[in-house]
C-alpha positions as CSV (number, residue, x, y, z in Angstrom):
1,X,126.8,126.0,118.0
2,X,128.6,122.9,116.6
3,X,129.0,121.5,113.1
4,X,127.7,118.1,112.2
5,X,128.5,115.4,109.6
6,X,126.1,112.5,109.8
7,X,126.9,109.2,107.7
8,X,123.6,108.0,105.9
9,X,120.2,109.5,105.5
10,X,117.9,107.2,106.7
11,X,115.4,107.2,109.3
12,X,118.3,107.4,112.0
13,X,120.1,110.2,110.4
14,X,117.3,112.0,109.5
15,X,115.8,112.2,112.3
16,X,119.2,113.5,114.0
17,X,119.5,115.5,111.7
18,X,116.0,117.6,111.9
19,X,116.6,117.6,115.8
20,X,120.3,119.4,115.6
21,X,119.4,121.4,113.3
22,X,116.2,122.8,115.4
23,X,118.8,123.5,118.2
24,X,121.2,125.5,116.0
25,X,124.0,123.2,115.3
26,X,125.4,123.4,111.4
27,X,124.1,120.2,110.0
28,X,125.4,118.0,106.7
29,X,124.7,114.8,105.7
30,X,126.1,112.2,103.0
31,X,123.9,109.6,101.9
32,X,125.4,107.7,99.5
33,X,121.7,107.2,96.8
34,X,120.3,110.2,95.2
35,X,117.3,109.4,97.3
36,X,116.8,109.5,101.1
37,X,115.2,107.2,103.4
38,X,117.3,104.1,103.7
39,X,115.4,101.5,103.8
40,X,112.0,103.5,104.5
41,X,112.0,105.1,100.7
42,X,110.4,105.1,97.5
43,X,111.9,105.6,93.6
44,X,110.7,104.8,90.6
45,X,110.8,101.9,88.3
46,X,109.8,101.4,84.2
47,X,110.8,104.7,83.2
48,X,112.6,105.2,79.8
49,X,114.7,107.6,79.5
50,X,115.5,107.7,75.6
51,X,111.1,108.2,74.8
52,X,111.1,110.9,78.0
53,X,108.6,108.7,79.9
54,X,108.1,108.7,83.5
55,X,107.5,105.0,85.1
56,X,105.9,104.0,88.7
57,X,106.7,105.1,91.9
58,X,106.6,102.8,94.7
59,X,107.5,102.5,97.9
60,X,110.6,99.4,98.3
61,X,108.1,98.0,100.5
62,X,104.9,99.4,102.7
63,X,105.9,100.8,105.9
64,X,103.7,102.0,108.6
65,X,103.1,103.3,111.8
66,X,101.1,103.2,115.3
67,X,99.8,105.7,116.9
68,X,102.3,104.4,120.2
69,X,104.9,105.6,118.0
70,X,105.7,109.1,119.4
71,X,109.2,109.9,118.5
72,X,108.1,108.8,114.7
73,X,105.2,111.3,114.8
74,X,107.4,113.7,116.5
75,X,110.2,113.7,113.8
76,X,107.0,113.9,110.8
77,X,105.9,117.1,112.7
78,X,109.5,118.6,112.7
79,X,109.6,118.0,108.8
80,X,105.6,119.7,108.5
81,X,104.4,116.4,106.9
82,X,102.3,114.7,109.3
83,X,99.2,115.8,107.1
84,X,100.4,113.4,104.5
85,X,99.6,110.1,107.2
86,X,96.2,108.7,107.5
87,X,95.1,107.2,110.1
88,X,93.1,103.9,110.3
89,X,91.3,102.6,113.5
90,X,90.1,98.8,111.3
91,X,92.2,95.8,111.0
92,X,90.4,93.5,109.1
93,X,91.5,89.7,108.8
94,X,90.7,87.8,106.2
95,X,90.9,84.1,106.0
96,X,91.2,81.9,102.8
97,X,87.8,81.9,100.8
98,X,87.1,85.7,102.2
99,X,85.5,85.6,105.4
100,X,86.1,89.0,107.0
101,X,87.1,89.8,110.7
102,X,87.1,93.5,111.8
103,X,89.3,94.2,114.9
104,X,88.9,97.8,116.4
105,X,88.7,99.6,120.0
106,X,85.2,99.8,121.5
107,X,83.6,101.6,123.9
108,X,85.1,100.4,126.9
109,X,88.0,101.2,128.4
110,X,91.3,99.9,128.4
111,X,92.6,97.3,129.3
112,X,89.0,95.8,127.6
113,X,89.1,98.3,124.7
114,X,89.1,95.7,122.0
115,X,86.6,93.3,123.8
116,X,83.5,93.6,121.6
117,X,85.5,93.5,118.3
118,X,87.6,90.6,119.6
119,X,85.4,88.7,121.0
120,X,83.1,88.8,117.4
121,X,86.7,87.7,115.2
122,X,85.6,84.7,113.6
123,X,89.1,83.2,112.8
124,X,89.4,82.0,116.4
125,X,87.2,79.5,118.2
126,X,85.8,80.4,121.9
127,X,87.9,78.4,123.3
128,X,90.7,80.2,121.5
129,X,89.0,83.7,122.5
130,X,89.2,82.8,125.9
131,X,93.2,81.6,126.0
132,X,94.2,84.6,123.8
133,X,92.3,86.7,126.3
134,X,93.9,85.0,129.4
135,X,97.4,85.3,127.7
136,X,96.7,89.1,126.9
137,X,96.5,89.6,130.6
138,X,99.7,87.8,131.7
139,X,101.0,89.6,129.5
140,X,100.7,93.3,131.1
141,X,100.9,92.4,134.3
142,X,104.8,89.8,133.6
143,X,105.7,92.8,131.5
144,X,106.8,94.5,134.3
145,X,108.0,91.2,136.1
146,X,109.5,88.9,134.7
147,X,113.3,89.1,133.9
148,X,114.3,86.4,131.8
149,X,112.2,87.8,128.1
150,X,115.4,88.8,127.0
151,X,116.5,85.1,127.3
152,X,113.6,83.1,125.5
153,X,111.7,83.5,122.3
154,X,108.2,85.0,122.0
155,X,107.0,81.3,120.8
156,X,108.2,79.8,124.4
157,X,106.7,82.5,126.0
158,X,103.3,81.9,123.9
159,X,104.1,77.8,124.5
160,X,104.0,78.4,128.4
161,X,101.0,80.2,128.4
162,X,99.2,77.5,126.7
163,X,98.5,79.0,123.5
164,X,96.5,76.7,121.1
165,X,98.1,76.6,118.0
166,X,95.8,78.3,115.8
167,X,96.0,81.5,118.1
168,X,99.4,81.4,117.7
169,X,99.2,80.9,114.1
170,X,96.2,82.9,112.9
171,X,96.7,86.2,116.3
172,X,100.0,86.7,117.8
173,X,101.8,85.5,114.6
174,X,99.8,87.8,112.2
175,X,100.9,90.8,114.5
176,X,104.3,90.2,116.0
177,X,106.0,89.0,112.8
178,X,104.7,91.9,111.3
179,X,105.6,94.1,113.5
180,X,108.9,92.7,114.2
181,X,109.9,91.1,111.0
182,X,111.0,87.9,112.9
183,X,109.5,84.7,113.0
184,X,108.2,83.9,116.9
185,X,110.5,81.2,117.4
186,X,113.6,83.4,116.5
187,X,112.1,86.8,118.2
188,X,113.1,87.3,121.7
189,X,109.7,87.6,124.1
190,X,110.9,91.6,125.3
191,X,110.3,93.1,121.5
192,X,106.9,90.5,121.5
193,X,106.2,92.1,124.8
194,X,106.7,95.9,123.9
195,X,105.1,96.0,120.9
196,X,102.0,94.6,122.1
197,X,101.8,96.2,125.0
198,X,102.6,99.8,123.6
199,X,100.7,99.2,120.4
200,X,97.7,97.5,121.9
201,X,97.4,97.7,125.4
202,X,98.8,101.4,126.6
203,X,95.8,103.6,124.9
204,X,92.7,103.0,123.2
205,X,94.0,104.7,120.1
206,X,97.4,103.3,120.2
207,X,96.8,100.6,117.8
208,X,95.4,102.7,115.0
209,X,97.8,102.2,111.9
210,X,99.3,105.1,110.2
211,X,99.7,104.9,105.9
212,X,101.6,107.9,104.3
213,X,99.2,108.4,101.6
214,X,102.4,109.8,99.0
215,X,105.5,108.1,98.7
216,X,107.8,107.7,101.4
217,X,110.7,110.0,99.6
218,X,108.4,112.5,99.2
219,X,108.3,112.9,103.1
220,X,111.7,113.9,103.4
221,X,111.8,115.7,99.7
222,X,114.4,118.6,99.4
223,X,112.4,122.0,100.3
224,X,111.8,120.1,103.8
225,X,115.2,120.4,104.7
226,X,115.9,123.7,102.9
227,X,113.8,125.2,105.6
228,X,115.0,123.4,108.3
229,X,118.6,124.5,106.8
230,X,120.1,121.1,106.9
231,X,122.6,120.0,103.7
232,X,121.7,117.1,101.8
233,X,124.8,115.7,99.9
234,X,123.1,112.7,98.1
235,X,125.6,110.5,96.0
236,X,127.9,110.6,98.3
237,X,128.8,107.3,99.9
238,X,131.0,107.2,102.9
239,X,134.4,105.4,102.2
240,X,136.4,105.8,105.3
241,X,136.3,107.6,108.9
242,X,139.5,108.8,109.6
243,X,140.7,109.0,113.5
244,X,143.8,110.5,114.1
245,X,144.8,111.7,118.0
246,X,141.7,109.9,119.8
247,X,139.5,112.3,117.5
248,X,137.9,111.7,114.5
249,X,139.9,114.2,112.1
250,X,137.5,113.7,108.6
251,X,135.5,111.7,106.9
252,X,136.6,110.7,103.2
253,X,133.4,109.9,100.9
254,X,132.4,110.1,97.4
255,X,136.4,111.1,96.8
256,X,136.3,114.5,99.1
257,X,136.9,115.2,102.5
258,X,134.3,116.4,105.2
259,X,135.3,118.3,108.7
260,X,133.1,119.2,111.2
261,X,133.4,119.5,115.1
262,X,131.0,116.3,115.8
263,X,130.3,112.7,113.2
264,X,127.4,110.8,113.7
265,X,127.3,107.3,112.0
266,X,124.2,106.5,111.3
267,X,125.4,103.8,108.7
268,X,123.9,99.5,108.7
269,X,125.8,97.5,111.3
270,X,126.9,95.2,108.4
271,X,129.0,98.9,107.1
272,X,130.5,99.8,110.2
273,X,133.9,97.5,109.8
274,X,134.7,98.6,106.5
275,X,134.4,102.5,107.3
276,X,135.3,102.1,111.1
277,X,137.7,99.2,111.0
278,X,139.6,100.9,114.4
279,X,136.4,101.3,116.2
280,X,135.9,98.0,118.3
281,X,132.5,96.3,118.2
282,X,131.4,93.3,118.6
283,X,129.0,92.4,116.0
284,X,129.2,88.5,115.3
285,X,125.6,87.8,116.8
286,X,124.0,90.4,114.4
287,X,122.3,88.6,112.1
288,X,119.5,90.3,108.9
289,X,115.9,89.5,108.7
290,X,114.5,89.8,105.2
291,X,110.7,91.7,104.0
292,X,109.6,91.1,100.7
293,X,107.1,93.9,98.8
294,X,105.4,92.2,95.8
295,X,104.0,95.2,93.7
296,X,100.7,93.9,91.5
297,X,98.6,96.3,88.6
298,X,95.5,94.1,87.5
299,X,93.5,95.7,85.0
300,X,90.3,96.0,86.9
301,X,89.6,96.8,90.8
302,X,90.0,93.7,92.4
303,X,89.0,95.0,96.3
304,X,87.5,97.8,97.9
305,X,89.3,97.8,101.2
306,X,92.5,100.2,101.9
307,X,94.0,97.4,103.5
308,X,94.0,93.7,105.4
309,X,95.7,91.1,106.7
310,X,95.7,87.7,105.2
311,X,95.4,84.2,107.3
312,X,97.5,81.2,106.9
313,X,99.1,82.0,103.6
314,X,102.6,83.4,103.1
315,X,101.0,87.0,102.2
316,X,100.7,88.4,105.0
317,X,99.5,92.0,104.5
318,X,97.3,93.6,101.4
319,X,97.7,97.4,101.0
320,X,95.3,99.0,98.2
321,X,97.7,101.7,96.5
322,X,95.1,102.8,93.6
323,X,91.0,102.2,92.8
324,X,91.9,98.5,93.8
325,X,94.1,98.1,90.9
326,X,97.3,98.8,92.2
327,X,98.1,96.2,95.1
328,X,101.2,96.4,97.4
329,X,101.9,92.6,99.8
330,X,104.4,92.5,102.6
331,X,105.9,89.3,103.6
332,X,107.6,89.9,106.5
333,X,110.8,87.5,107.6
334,X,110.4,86.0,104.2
335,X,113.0,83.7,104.6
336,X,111.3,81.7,102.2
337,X,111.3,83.6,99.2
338,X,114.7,84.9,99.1
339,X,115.9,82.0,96.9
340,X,113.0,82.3,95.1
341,X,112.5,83.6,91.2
342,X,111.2,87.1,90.8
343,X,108.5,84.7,88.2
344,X,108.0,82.0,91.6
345,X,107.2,84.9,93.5
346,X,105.0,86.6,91.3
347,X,102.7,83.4,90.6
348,X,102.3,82.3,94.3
349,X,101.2,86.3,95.2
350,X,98.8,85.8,92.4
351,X,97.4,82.6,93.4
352,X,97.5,83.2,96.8
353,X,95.3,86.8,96.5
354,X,92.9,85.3,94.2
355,X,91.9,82.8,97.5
356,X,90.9,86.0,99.3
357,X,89.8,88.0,96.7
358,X,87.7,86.1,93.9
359,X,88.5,89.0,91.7
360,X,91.9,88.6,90.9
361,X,91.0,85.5,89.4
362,X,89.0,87.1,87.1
363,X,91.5,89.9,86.3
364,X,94.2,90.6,83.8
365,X,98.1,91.3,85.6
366,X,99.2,93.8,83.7
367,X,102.7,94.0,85.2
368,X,104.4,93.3,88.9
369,X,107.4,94.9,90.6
370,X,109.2,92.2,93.6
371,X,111.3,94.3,96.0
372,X,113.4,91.7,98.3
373,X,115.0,93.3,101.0
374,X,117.2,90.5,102.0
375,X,118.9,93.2,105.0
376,X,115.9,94.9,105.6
377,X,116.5,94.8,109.8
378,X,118.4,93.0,112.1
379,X,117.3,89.7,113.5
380,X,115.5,90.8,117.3
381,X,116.5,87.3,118.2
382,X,117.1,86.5,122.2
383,X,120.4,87.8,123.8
384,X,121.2,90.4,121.4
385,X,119.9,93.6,123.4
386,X,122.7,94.0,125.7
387,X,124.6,93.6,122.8
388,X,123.4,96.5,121.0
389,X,125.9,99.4,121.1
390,X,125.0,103.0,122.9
391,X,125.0,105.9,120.9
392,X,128.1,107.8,122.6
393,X,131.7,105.8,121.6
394,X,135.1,105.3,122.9
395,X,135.9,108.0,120.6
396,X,134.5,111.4,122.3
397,X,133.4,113.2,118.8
398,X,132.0,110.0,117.3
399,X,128.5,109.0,117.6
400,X,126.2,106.1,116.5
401,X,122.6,106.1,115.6
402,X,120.6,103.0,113.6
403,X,117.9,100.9,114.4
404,X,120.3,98.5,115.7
405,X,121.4,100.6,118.1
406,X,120.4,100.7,121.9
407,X,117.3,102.6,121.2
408,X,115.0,101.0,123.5
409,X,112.8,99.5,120.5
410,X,113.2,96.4,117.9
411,X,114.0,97.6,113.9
412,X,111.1,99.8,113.6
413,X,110.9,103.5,112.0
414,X,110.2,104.0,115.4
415,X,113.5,102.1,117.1
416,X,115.5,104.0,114.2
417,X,113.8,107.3,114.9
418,X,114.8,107.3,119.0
419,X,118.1,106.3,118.0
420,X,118.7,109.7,115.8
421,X,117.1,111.5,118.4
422,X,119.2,109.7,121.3
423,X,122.4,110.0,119.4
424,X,121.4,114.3,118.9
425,X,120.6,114.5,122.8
426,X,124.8,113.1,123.3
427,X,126.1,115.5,121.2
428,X,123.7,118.1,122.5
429,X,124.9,117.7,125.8
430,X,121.0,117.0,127.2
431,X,120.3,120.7,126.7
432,X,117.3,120.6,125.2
433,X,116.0,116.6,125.1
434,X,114.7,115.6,121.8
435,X,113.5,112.0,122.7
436,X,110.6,111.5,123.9
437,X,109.2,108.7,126.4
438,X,106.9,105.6,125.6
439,X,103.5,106.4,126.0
440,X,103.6,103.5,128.8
């Protein structure tokens, strides 16, 4: 079996990493935090060294999962944690002044799964219903038509179908952006397709939304990969990738040198010319899209639900990390707050939660936490895809792996996942196939 260097341990070289390992190949990797995860992670914040007081731990923003995602669940059952996800089958949108919509599979089959939860949302007008309904099943059916989704934005796609705009707004907003972390007009209408039709449309369980119930670092803590007998060389961060004869020869990082028979860069595109600057790719289109995690502890329970999603307000999603008390929002392609004062951030979460829950009005905000991940994915804006590079390279020992890669997926845990996995079947030589295929 070979040996295997692979540049940055997040989700991507992770996942490689548990794959080549399972097939015998020596496996090290050199992440250059003390923590693992990339941008999928958690660490801890408030602590004070000097008194020997632990602080918080929180994740640098919430991160989940659909049941659609295979190769995700796959990679969770390599490292023995999928015990640690819990499963939800209830979306519930609220709407400013707290009117509650649950949205959930039924009893009928699909395609018409959702239809007696949908058709009882009270967000959306009957007139509204009926459109969203009507675009649901152009949908399926163009997905595997037309050819031109790579070319236009999700919003034109939604604008031909004759989507009113509060649909737009209050449905396929609330779930692609999430999803996607791009706004509709800038997110091409293949990733507004795929999700949809993979997360909603492909089972009746597909939809239901995974939450790791410890912190995400703890998923890929140290005794995981001491069994799988994988190194972990944390605070290490790659400097160079040397090439020497058409080969890669070494890789300098953290001041030493690393040798192995195969590398696999599984770095941020935005990396790539300072440690590669030989290696010729093409990435002036690649653009970031930011998330931002607000963090809140109120002094009193201030809801009851696990989680929600929020209408018509910049919050987007509400995720209940402790008795009510502890509150985690996601603003996804939060453009908008970037510029924006950890104190302007802080106050419009506030104000904004207290319109859906009366309650933290009434409470006392003990302290908050703002986590802007201003490169937290690439931009799945139109034209990129065949842009996107493959996992082998011009060099024959080199290999690529990242959620910006040709995975098949947008900038999910999911996309980054296939692409470890993709980049472990190349170097594998397709012995033993790791990915697995869509569930549709």
């Amino acid at each position: 079996m070979a040996s295997v260097v692979i540049l940055g341990g997040g989700l991507a070289g992770l996942s490689a990493a548990a794959a080549l390992s399972s097939a015998g190949h020596q496996v090290q990797v050199l992440e250059g935090r003390p923590f693992l995860g990339g941008r999928a992670t958690s660490y801890e914040i408030g602590g004070d060294a000097t008194s020997n007081t632990s602080g918080e731990t929180i994740d640098n923003c919430q991160h989940i999962l659909l049941k659609c995602c295979v190769n995700l669940l796959d990679f969770y059952k390599r490292l023995g944690v999928e015990d640690e996800i819990t499963f939800h089958r209830e979306f519930v949108f609220i709407e400013p002044g707290g009117r509650r919509s649950i949205f959930k599979a039924g009893r009928f089959p699909r395609p018409a799964h959702f239809a007696e939860s949908f058709f009882h949302l009270t967000f959306l007008t009957w007139s509204e219903k009926l459109a969203v309904a009507r675009a649901i099943l152009a949908l399926e059916k163009q997905a595997e038509t037309r050819k031109d989704l790579d070319r236009i934005t999700m919003l034109e796609w939604l604008q031909e179908q004759r989507q009113p705009p509060q649909a737009i707004e209050r449905f396929w907003r609330q779930i692609l952006v999430s999803a996607i972390n791009e706004e509709l007009d800038r997110m091409a209408a293949s990733h507004g397709f795929q999700v949809f039709k993979l997360g909603f449309l492909a089972r009746n369980d597909s939809y239901e939304m995974g939450i790791p119930n410890v912190p995400l670092a703890h998923l890929y803590r140290r005794e995981v990969w001491d069994k799988l007998r994988v190194e972990i060389v944390t605070r290490t961060p790659v400097e160079e990738v040397v090439v020497e004869g058409g080969r890669v020869s070494r890789v300098v990082a953290g001041g030493f040198e690393f040798h192995a028979d195969y590398y696999l860069c599984a770095l941020p595109f935005e990396r790539i010319a300072k440690v590669m600057p030989g290696l010729q790719f093409d990435l002036r289109d690649f653009e970031h899209s930011p998330i931002t995690g607000i963090h809140l502890w109120f002094d009193r329970p201030i809801t009851e639900l696990p989680h929600a999603t929020l209408l018509d307000r910049n919050i987007q999603w509400m995720f209940n990390k402790g008795e009510g008390k502890a509150i985690q929002l996601v603003v996804s392609a939060s453009r908008s707050m970037v510029e924006m004062s950890r104190a302007e951030v802080i106050a419009l979460a506030v104000r904004e939660l207290s319109e859906f829950f009366p309650e933290a009005a009434k409470a006392k905000l003990e302290k908050a936490h703002v986590v802007k991940e201003v490169r937290a994915t690439f931009s799945a804006k139109p034209g990129l895809e065949s842009k996107r590079p493959s996992a082998s390279t011009s060099i024959p020992n080199l290999f690529l792996a990242g959620d910006w890669t040709r995975s098949g997926w947008p900038a999910t845990m999911e996309g980054a996942v296939r692409s470890g996995y993709i980049a472990a079947d190349a170097i594998n030589q397709g012995l033993h196939p790791f990915l697995l295929p869509d569930i549709a």
